[in-house]
RODOVEX-538722 format. One record per residue: x, y, z of N, C-alpha, C in turn; residue in one letter. Coordinates in steps of 0.2 Angstrom, whole numbers, padded with zeros to 4 digits, always signed. Example, Ala and Ser with C-alpha at 12.3 -4.5 7.8 and 13.67 -1.06 7.14 Angstrom:
+0066-0028+0039+0062-0022+0039+0066-0016+0039A +0064-0011+0035+0068-0005+0036+0064+0000+0039S 
***
This chain:
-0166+0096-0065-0160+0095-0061-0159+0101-0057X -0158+0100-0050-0157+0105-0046-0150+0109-0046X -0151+0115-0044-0143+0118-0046-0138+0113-0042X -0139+0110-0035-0134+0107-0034-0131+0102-0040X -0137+0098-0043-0134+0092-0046-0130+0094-0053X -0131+0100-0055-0130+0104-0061-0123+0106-0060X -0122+0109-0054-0114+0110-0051-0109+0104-0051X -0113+0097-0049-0110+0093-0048-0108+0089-0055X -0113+0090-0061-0112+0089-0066-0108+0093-0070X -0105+0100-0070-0102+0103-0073-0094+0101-0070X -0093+0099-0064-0086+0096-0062-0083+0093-0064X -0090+0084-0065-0088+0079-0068-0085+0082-0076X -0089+0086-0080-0085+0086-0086-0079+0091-0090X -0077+0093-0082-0072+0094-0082-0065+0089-0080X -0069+0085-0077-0066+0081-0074-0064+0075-0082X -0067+0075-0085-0068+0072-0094-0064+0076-0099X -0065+0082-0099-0062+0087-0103-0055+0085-0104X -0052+0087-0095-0045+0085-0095-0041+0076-0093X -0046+0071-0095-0044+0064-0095-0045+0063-0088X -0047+0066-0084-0047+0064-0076-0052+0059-0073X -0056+0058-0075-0063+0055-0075-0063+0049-0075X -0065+0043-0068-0061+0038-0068-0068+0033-0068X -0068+0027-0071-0073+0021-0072-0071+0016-0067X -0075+0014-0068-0075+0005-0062-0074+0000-0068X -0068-0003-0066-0069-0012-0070-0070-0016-0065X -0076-0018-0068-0079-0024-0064-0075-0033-0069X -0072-0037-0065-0068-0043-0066-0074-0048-0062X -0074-0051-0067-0077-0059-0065-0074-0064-0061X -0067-0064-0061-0062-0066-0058-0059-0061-0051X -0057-0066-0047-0055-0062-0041-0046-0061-0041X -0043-0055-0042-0036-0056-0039-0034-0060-0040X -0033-0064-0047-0029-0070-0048-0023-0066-0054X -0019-0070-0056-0016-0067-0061-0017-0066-0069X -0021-0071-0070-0027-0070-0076-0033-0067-0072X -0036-0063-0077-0046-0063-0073-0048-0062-0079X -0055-0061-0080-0059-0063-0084-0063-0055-0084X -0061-0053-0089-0067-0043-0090-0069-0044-0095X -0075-0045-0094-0083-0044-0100-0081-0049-0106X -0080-0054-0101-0077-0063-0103-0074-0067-0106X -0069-0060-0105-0061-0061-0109-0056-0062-0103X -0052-0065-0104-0045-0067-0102-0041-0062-0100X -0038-0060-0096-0035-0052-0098-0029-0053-0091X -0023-0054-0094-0018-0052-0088-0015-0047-0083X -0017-0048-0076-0019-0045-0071-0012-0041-0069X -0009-0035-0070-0004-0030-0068-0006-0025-0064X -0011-0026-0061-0015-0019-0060-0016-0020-0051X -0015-0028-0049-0018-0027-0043-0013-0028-0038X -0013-0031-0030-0009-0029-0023-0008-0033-0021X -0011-0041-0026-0010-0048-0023-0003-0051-0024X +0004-0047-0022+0009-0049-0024+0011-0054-0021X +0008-0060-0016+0011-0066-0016+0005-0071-0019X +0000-0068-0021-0003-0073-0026-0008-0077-0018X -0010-0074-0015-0014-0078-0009-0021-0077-0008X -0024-0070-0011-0029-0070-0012-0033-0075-0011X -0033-0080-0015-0036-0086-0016-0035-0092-0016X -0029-0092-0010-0027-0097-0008-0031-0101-0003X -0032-0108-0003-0035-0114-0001-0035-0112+0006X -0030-0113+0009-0027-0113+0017-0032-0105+0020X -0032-0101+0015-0034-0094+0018-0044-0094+0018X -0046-0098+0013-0053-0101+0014-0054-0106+0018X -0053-0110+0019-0054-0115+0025-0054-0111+0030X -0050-0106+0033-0050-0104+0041-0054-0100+0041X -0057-0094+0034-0060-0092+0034-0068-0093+0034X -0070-0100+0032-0075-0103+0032-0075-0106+0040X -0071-0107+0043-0072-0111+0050-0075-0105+0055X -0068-0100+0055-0072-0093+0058-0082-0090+0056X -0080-0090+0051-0086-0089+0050-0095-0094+0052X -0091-0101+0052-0095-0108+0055-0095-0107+0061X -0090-0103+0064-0090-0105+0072-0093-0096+0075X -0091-0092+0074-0092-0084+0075-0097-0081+0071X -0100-0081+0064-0106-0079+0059-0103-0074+0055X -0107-0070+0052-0104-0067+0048-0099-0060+0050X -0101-0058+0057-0099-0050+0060-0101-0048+0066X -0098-0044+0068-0097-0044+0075-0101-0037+0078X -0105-0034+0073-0112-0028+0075-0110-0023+0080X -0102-0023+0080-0100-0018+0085-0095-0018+0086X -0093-0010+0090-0083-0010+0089-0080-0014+0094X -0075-0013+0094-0069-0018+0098-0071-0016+0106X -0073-0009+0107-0074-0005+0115-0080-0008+0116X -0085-0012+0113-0092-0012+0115-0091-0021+0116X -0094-0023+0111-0094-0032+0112-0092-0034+0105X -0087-0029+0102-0084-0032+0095-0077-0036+0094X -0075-0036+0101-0069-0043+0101-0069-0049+0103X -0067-0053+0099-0069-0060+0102-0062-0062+0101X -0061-0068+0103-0054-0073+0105-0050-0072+0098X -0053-0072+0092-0050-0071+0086-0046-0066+0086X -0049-0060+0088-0048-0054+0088-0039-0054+0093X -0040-0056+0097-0034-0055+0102-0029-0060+0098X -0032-0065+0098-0025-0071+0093-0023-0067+0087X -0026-0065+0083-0022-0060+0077-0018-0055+0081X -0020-0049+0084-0015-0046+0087-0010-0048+0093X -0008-0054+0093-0003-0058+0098+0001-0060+0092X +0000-0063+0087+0001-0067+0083+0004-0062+0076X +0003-0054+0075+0005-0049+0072+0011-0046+0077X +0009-0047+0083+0016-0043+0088+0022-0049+0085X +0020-0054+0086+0026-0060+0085+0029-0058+0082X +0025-0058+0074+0027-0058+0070+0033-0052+0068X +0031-0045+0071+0035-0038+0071+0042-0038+0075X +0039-0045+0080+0046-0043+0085+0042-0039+0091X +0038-0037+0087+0035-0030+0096+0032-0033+0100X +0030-0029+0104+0026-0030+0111+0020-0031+0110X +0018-0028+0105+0011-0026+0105+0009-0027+0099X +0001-0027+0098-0001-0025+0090-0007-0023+0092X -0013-0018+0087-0017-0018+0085-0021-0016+0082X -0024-0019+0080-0031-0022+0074-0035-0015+0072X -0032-0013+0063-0038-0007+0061-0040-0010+0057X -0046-0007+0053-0050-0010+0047-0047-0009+0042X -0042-0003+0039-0039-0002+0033-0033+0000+0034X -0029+0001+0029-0025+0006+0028-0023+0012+0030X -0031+0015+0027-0032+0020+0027-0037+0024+0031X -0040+0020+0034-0042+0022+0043-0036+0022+0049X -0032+0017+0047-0025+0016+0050-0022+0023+0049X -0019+0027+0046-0015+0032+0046-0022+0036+0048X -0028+0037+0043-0031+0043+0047-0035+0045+0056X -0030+0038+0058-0032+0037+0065-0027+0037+0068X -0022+0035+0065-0016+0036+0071-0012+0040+0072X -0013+0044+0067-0008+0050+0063-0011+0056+0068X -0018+0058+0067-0020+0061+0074-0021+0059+0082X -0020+0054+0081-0019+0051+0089-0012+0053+0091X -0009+0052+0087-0001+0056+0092+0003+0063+0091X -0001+0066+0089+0001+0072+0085-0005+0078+0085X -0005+0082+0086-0010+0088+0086-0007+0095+0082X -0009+0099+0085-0010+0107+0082-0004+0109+0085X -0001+0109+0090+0007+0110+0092+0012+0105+0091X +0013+0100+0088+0015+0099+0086+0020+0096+0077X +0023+0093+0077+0028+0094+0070+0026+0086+0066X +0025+0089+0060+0025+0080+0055+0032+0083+0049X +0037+0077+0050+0041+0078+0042+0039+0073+0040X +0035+0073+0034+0035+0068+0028+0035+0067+0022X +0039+0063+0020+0041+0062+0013+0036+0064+0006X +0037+0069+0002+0033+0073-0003+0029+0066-0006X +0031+0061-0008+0028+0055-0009+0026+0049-0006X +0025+0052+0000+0017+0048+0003+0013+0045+0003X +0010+0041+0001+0003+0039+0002-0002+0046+0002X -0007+0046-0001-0015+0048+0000-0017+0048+0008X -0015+0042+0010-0020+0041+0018-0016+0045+0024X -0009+0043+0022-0003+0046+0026-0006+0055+0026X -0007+0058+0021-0008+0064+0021-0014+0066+0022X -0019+0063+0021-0026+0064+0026-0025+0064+0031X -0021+0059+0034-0021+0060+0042-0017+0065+0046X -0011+0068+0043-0009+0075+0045-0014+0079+0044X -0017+0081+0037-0021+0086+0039-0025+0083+0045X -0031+0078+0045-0032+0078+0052-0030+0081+0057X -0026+0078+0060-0021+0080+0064-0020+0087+0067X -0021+0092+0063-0019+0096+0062-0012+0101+0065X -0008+0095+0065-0001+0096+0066+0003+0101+0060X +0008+0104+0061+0011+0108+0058+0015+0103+0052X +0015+0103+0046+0017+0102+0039+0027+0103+0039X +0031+0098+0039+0035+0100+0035+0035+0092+0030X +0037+0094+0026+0036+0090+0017+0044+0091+0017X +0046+0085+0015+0053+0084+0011+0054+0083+0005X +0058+0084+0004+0059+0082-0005+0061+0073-0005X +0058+0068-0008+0059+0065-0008+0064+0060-0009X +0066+0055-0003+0069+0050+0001+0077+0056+0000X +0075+0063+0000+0080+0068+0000+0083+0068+0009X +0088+0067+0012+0089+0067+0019+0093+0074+0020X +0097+0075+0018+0100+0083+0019+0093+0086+0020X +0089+0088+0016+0081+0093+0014+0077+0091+0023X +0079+0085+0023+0075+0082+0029+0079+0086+0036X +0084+0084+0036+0089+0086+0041+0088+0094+0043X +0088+0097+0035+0089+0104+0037+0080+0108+0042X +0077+0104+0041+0067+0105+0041+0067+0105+0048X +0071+0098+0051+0078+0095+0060+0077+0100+0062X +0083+0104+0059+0089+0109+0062+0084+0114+0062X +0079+0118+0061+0076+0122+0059+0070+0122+0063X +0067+0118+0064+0060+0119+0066+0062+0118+0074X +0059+0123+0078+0060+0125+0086+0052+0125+0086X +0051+0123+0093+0047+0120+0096+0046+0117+0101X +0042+0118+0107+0042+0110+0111+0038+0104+0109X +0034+0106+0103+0029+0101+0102+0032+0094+0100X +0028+0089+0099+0032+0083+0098+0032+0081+0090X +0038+0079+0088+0042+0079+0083+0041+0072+0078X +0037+0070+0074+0036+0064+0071+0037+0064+0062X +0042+0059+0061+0044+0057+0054+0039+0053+0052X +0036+0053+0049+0031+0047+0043+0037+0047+0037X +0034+0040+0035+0038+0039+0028+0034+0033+0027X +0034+0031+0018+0032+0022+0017+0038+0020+0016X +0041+0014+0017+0045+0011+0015+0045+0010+0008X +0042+0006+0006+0040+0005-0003+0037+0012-0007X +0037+0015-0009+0034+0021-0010+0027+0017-0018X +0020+0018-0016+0016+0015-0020+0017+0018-0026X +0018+0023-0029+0016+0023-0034+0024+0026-0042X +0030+0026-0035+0039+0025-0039+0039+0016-0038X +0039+0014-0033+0041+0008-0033+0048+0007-0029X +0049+0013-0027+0057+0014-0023+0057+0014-0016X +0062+0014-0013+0062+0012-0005+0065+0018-0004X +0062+0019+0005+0064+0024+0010+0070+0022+0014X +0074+0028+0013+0082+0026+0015+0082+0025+0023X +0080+0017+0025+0078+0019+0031+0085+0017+0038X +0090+0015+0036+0096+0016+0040+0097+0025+0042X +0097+0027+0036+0100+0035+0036+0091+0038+0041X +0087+0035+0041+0081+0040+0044+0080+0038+0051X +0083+0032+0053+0083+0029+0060+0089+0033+0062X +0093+0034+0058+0098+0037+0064+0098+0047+0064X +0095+0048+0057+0093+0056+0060+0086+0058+0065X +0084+0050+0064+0077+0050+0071+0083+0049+0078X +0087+0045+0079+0090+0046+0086+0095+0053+0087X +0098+0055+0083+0102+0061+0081+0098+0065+0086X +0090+0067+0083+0087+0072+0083+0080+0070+0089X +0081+0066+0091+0075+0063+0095+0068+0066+0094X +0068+0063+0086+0060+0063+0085+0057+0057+0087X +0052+0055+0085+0048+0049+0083+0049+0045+0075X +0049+0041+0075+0048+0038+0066+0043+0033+0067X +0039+0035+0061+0035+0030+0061+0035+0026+0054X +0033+0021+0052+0034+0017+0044+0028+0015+0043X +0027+0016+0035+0020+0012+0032+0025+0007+0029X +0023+0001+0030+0023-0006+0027+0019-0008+0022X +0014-0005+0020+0009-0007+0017+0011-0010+0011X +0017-0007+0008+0020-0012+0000+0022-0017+0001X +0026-0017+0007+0034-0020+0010+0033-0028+0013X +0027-0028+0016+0027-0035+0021+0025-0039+0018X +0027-0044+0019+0026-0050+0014+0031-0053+0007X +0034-0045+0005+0036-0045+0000+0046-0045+0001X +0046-0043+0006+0055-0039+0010+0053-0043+0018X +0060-0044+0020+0062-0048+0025+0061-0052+0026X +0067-0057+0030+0067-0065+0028+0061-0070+0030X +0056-0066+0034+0050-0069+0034+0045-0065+0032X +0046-0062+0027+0039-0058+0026+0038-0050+0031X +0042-0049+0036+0040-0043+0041+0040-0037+0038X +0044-0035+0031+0047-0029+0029+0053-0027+0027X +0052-0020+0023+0058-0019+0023+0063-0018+0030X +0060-0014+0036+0063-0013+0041+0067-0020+0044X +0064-0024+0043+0068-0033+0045+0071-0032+0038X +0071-0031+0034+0077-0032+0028+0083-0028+0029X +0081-0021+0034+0087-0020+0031+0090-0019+0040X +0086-0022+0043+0090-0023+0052+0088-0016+0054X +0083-0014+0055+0082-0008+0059+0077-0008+0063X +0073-0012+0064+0067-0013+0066+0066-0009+0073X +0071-0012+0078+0074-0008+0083+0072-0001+0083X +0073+0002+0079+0074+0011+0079+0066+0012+0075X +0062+0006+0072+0054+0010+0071+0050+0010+0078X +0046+0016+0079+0043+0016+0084+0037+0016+0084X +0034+0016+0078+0027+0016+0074+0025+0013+0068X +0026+0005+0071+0026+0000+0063+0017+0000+0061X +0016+0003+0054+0011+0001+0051+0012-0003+0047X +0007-0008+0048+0006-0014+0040-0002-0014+0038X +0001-0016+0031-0009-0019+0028-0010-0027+0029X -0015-0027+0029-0017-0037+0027-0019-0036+0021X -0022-0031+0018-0026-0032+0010-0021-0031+0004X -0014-0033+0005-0013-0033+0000-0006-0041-0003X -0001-0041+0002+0001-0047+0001-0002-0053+0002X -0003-0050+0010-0006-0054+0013-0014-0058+0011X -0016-0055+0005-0023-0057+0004-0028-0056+0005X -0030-0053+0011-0035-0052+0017-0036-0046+0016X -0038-0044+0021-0041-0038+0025-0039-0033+0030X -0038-0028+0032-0038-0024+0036-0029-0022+0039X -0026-0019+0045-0023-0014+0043-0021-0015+0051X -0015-0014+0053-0014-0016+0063-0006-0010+0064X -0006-0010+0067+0002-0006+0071+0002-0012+0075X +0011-0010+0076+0014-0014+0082+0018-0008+0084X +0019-0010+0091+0025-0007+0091+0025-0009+0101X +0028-0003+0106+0030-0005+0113+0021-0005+0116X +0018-0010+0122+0013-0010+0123+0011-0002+0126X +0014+0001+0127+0012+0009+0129+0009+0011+0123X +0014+0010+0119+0010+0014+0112+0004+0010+0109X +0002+0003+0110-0002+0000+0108-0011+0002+0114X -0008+0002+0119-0012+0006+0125-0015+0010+0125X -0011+0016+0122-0012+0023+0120-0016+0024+0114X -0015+0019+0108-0019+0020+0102-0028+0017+0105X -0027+0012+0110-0035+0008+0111-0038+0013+0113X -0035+0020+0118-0039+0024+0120-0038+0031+0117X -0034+0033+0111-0034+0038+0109-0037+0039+0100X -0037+0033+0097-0037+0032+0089-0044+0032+0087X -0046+0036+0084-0053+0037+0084-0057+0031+0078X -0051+0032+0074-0054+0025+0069-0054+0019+0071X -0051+0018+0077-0054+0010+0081-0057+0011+0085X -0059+0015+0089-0064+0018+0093-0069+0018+0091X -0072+0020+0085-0079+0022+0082-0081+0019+0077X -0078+0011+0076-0078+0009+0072-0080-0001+0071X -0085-0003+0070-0087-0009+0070-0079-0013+0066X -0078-0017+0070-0074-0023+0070-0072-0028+0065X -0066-0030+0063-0066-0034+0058-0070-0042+0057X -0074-0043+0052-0078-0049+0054-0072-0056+0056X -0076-0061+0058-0071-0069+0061-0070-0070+0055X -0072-0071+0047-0070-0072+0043-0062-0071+0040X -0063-0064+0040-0058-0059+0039-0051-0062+0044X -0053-0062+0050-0047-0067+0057-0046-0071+0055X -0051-0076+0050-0045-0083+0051-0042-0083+0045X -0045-0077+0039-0040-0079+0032-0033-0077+0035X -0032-0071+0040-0024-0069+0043-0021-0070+0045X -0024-0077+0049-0019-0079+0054-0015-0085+0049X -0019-0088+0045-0019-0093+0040-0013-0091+0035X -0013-0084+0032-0009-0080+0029-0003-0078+0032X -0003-0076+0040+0004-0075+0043+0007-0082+0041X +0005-0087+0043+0008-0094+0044+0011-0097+0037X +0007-0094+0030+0010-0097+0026+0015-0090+0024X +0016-0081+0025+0022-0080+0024+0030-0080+0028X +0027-0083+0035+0030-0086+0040+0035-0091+0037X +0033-0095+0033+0035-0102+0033+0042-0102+0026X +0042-0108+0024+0046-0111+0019+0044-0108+0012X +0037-0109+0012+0031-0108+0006+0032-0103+0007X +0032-0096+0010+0032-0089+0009+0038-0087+0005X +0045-0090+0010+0050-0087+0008+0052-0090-0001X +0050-0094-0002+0050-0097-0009+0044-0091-0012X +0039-0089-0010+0035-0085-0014+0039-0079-0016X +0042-0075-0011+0047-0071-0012+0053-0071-0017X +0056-0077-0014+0061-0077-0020+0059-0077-0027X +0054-0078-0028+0052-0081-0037+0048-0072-0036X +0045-0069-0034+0044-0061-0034+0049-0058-0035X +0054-0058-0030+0058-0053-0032+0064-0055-0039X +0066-0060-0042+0068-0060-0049+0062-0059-0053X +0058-0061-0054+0054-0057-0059+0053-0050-0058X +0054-0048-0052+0054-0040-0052+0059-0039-0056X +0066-0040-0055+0071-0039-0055+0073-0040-0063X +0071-0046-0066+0071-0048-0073+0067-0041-0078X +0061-0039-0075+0054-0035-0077+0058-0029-0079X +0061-0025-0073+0064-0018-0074+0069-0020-0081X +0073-0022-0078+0079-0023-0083+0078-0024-0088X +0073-0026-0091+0070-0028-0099+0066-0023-0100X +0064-0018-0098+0060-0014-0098+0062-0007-0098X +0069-0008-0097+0076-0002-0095+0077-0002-0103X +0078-0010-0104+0085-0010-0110+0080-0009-0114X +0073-0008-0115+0068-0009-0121+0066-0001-0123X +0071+0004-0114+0070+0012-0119+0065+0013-0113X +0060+0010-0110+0058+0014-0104+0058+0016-0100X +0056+0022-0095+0059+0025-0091+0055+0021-0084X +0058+0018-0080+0053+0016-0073+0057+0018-0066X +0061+0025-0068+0061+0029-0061+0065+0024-0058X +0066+0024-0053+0071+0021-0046+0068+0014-0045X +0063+0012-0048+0059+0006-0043+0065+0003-0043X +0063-0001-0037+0067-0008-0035+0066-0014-0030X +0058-0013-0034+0051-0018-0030+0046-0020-0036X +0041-0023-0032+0039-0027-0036+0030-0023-0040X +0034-0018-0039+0027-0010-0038+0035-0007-0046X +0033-0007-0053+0036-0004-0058+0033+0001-0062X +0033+0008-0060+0031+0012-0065+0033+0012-0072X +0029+0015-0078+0031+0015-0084+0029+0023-0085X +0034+0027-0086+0030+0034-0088+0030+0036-0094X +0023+0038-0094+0020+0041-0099+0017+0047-0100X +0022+0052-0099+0015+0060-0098+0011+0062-0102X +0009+0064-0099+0001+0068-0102-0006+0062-0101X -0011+0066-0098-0017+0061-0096-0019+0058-0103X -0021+0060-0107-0022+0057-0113-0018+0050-0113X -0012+0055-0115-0008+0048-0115-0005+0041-0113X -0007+0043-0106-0006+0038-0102-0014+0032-0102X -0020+0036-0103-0026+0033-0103-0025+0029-0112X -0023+0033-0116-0024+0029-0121-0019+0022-0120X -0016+0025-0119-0006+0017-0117-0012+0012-0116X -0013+0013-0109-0017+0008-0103-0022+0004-0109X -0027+0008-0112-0033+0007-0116-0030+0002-0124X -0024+0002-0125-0023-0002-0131-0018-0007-0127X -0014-0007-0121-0015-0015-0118-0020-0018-0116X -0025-0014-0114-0031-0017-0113-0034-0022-0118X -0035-0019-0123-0035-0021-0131-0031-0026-0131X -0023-0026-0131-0020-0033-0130-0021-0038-0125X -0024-0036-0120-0026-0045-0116-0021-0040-0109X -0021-0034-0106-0017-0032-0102-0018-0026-0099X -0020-0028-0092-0024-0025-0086-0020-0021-0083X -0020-0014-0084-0014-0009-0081-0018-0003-0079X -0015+0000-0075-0017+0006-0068-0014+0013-0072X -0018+0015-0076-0016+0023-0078-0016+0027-0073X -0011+0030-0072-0009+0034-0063-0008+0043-0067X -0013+0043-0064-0014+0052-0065-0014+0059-0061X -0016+0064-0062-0015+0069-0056-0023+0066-0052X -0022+0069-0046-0019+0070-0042-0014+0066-0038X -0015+0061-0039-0010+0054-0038-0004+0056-0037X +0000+0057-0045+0006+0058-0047+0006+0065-0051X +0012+0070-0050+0012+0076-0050+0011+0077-0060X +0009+0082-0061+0007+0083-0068+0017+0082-0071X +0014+0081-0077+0021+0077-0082+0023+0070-0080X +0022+0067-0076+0025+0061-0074+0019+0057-0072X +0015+0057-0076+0009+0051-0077+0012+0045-0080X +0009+0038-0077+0015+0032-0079+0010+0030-0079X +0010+0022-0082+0007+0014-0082+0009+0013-0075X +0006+0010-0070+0011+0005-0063+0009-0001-0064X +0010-0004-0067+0012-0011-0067+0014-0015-0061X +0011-0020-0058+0011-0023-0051+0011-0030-0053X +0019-0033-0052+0018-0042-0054+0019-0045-0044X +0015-0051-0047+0012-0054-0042+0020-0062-0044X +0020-0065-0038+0024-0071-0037+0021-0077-0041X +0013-0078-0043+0011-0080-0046+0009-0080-0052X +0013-0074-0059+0013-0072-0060+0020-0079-0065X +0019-0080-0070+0025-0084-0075+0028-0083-0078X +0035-0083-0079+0036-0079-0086+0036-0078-0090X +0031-0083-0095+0029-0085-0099+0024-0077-0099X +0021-0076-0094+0016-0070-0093+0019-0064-0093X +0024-0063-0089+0028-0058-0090+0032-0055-0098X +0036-0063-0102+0036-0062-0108+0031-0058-0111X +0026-0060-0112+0021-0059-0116+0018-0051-0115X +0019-0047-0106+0017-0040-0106+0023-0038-0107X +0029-0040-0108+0033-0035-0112+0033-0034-0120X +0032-0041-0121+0032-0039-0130+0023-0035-0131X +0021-0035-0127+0014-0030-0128+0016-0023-0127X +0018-0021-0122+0021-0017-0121+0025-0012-0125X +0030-0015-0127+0036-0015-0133+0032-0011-0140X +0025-0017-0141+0023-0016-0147+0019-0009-0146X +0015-0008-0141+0010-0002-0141+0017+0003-0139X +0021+0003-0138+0028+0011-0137+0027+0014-0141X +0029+0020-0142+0027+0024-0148+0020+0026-0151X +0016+0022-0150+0009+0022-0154+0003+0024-0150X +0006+0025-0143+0000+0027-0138-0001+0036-0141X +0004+0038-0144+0000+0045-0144-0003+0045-0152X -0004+0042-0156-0004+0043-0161-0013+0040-0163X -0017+0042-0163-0026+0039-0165-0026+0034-0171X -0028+0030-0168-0030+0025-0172-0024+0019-0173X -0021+0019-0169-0014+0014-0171-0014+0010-0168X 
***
């Protein structure tokens, strides 16, 4: 073994020593609420399919027509010969749906923030961002390499004072998520629209938890709580309620103009397949509809049912008040063994570790889906219940 690989192998067992050291579960089943691990039955808390579409009928038909009619991929970016009519119809049919001008079409998430975050932003000037951000959100500042101010979390005085403080002519941009992935809590976003016109920053919003699952047709928290108006950098995912793939901003068509000719991760980046197009459009149209906002309602009291019984049972789940429930449990050990003896019982949960979540405050995240029963729900809380106490204890 060469010295590099020796280095790289003395990492990993540190990475082991302190419980950090992470596996792939591979599921037989795709994203349903049941899936099938190493041919067992096992109830799915673990994944992002919160309205249960993943595998919805309507979202495979459109995505086998595109594919029948366009092939498998498009061998090239949007700037070259990687857009096709599909391509334009998703981002018309995304602008509608935000209310905005405009939209457009990234491959992830997480190519989305690490491309638009340094596209409006540089070395002169300012990011305030919420201390619990997303991962991709904070790649993308570093990129950027804009100036760092960090707030203390959905803290607005902390934020204000960062305002009042920081001089410069550089230009001035608020990031935050709305849902926060891994509290399950919301960004105070009336009180952040109005210190963004106070102070004439910029705000920009990740939806990535939110759409689909908050406002009256699925568009997000910002449509829930009437601020839309005052976001001027909406980011959304498709890979997670939505079922699908890939990741788009809306917002005025200047700002969408701007991102075609300044974001590197749409520029340099081959194109999302027709397959992918038509599961989205298929997806908009059922959270759009009657059927959406019924998926919704039945999500949000099982959220709502989840915590409260979860409260009253003696655990701690932090502020959530989504469909995203932490359960903490400190210490890496601890929280990988909890996860490991639900697992045992029939019950697929997310050990949330450092770097993730800051040391002490390792938790379970548990993620119910609309499709999701409560007869299922029952049944992860008296598992639950039962493994409390016993996760630190060997052999229980």
């Amino acid at each position: 073994m060469s010295n590099f690989h020796q280095e790289l192998a003395r990492e990993l067992e540190i990475l082991k020593a302190n419980a950090l050291f992470r596996n792939i579960i591979v599921t037989e089943t795709n994203a349903t609420a049941w899936l099938e691990i190493n041919g067992r039955k096992t109830l799915n808390l673990a994944g992002n399919n919160y309205l249960g579409l993943a595998n919805h009928l309507a979202l495979k038909q459109r995505a086998a027509l595109a594919l029948q009619k366009y092939g498998t991929g498009t061998a090239a970016s949007r700037l070259v010969t990687g857009t096709l009519p599909l391509h334009a119809e998703v981002e018309s049919a995304l602008a509608v749906f935000q209310g905005k001008e405009s939209a457009i079409l990234l491959n992830t998430g997480y190519s989305a923030n690490i491309g638009v975050i340094p596209a409006l932003v540089g070395r002169h000037d300012f990011v305030f961002s919420d201390k619990l951000n997303h991962a991709s959100i904070i790649d993308g500042i570093i990129l950027s390499r804009a100036k760092l101010k960090r707030y203390r979390h959905r803290d607005l005085n902390h934020l204000e004072q960062l305002l009042k403080t920081t001089t410069g002519s550089g230009r001035k941009l608020i990031i935050t998520d709305s849902i926060f992935s891994m509290d399950g809590d919301r960004a105070p976003l009336k009180e952040l629209v109005q210190l963004k016109q106070q102070y004439g920053v910029v705000l920009m919003l990740d939806e990535a938890h939110a759409e689909g699952v908050f406002g009256p047709g699925g568009q997000g928290l910002a449509t829930s709580e009437k601020v839309t108006a005052g976001i001027d950098v909406h980011l959304g995912t498709l890979g997670k309620a939505f079922g699908c793939f890939g990741a788009y901003v809306a917002g005025q068509k200047i700002l969408i103009d701007y991102l075609r000719n300044k974001c590197r991760s749409f520029i340099y980046t081959t194109s999302l397949p027709p397959a992918v197009l038509g599961s989205i459009l298929a997806s908009l149209e059922i959270i759009s509809s009657t059927a959406g906002a019924e998926l919704r309602k039945s999500l949000h009291s099982k959220f709502k049912w989840m915590i409260t019984e979860l409260n009253r049972a003696g655990f701690a789940t932090l502020d959530s008040d989504s469909q995203i429930i932490p359960v903490l449990v400190p210490g890496n050990d601890h929280v990988l063994n909890f996860s490991k003896k639900l697992l045992e019982r029939g019950i697929l949960t997310l050990p949330v570790r450092q770097p993730t979540v800051p040391k002490n405050t390792e938790r379970i995240r548990l993620s119910l889906m609309a499709t999701h029963s409560m007869e299922d729900l029952k049944f992860a809380l008296h598992q639950l219940t039962s493994v409390n106490g016993r996760w630190d204890t060997p052999g229980t």
